[in-house]
N, C-alpha and C positions, 0 to 999 in steps of 0.2 A: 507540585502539580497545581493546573489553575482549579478554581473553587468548581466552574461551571464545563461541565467536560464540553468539548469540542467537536465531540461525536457522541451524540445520541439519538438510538434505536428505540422506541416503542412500539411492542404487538404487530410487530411487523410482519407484513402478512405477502405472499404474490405466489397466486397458481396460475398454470398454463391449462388452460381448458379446466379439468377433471383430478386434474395433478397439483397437489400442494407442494411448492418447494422449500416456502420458508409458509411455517405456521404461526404467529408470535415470537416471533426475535425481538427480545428487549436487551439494550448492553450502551453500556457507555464507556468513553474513553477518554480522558482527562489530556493537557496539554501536558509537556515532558514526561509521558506515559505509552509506552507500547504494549499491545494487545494481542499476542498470536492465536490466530484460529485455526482450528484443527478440527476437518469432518472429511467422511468419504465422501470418494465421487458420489457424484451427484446430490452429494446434501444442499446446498446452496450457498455453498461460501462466495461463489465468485458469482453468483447473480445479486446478494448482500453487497458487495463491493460494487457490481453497475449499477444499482438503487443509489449510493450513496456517491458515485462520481455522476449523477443524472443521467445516464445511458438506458436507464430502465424505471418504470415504475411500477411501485405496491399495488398490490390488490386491497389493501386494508391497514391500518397501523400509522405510524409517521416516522420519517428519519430528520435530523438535522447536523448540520455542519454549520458551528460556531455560532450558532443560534440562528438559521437562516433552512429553511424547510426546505430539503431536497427538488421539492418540486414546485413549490408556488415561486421560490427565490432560486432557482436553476442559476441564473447567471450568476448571482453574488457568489452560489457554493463553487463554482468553477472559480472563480476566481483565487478562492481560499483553499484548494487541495494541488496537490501534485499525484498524479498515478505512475505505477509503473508494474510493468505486467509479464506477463512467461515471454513475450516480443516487448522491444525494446520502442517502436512505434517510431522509429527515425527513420528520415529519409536516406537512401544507401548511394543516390547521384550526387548527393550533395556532401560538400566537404562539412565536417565536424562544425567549425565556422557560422559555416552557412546554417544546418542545424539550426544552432540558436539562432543567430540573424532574422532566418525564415519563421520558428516558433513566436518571437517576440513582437513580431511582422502582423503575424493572427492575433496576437493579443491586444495591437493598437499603438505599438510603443516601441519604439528605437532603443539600443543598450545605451546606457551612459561611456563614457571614455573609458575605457580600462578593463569595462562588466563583463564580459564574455572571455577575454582574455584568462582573466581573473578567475571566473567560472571552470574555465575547463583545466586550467592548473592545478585547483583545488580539486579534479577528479584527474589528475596526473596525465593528462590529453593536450600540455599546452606543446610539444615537441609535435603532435602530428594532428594540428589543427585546420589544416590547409588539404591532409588527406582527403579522398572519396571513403565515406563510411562502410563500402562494399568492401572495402581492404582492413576491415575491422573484427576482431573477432569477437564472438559474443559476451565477454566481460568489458572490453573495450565499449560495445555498445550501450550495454547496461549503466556504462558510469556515465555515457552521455546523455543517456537520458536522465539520470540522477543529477547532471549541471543543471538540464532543463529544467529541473523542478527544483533548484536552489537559486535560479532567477528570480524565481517567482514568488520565494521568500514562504513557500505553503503552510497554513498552519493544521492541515491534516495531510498525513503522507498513507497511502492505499496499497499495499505493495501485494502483486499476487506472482507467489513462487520466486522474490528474485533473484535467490540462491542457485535457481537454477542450472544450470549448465558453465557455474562460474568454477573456475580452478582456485586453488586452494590461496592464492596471491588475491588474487579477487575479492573471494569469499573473505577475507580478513580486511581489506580495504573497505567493503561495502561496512563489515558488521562495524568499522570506525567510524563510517561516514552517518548511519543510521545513529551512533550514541550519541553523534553531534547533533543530528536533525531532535534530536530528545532535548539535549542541555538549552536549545537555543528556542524549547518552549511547544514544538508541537505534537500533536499527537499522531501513534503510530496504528494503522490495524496491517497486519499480517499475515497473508492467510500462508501456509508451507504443510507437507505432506511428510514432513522430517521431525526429528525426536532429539535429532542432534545439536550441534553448536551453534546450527540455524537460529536454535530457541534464546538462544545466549542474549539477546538484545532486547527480548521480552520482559515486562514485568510480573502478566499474567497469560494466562493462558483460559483458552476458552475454545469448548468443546461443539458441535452444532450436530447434532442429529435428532431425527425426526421432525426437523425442519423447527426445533425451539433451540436455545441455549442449553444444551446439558449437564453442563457443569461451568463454571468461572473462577477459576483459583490463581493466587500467586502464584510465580516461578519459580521464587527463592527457597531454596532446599531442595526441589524434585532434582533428582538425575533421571536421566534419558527411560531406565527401566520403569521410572516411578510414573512416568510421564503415557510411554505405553501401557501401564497396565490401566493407568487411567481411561485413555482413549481407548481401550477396551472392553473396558467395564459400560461404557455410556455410550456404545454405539453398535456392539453385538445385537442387543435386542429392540435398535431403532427399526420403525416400520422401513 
């Protein structure tokens, strides 16, 4: 792991009106380290995660990305994360191809010779890369958008639910592509609603309700039950 995490949360604060949804969230996340979070709806996992890809701001607290503040340094922490979320955010007129072509288009910068080619083989898409993405099924998209964000080389990866709706080929493909987004240095957050093999890629696991951190533990050794009762114990009697 690097010395200096690559995600860190301070007293992280953002209500809407009257409504507190994170109240001091503090956590950090280390480079070849993943972090799964675990709250009920509506706790704020996924406005935690628009704070930290700059799509939202804090009411109070600070977030950073590789030591570059959410919000005074917006453009540098884009630069530095890949997201990927319950929707796959690609375009469906456009061939797989194009996809990248057109992502790397918004970022200012042409593929190298070989780089997209390359890219979508290593998410096993080089056979139907010339397809319209409309003809794609939803684990097919998920890994295109996982090329997307191994362009870009991310050294934070944001992922919300993206076990989602994947079959079981999928789901094993992903949880190999995520060990590798680990070995090759950057860090992971997490967020999933699962207790299962989802968690498999985590190191730790971290709980959020009542809009703080309620617990932060290793993964190593919990099985699934050990994991619910946890996420029970610390969120029963969250406001």
């Amino acid at each position: 792991m690097t010395a200096d995490p690559l995600i860190h949360v301070t007293d992280l604060g953002r209500s809407f009106g009257a409504h507190r949804v994170l109240d001091g969230v503090s956590l950090d996340v280390h480079g070849g380290e993943a972090v799964a979070l675990l709250g009920a709806n509506g706790a704020g996992k996924t406005t935690l995660l628009k704070i930290l890809a700059t799509l939202a701001r804090p009411t109070r607290g600070s977030a950073s990305i590789d030591g570059h503040d959410c919000v005074r340094d917006a453009e540098r922490v884009r630069e530095r994360i890949g997201v990927v979320g319950h929707g796959a955010w690609v375009y469906d007129d456009l061939t797989a191809f194009e996809n990248l072509t057109f992502w790397l288009a918004l970022g200012g910068r042409q593929a190298e010779s070989g780089e997209l080619a390359q890219a979508l083989a290593e998410v096993d898409l080089e056979r139907v890369a010339g397809e319209r993405v409309r003809t794609f099924s939803a684990g097919m998209k998920r890994r295109l958008a996982l090329a997307r964000c191994a362009l870009a080389h991310p050294r934070v990866l944001l992922l919300d639910e993206p076990f989602s709706g994947l079959d079981q080929r999928a789901r094993k493909w992903l949880e190999g592509r995520l060990e590798r987004f680990k070995r090759e240095g950057s860090a992971l957050l997490l967020v999933t609603h699962s207790f299962g093999r989802e968690l498999g890629v985590a190191d730790r696991i971290a709980i959020l309700a009542g809009g703080r951190i309620a617990l932060d533990t290793p993964r190593a050794g919990l099985a699934p039950d050990d994991v619910q009762r946890l996420y029970a114990t610390h969120t029963e009697d969250a406001p």
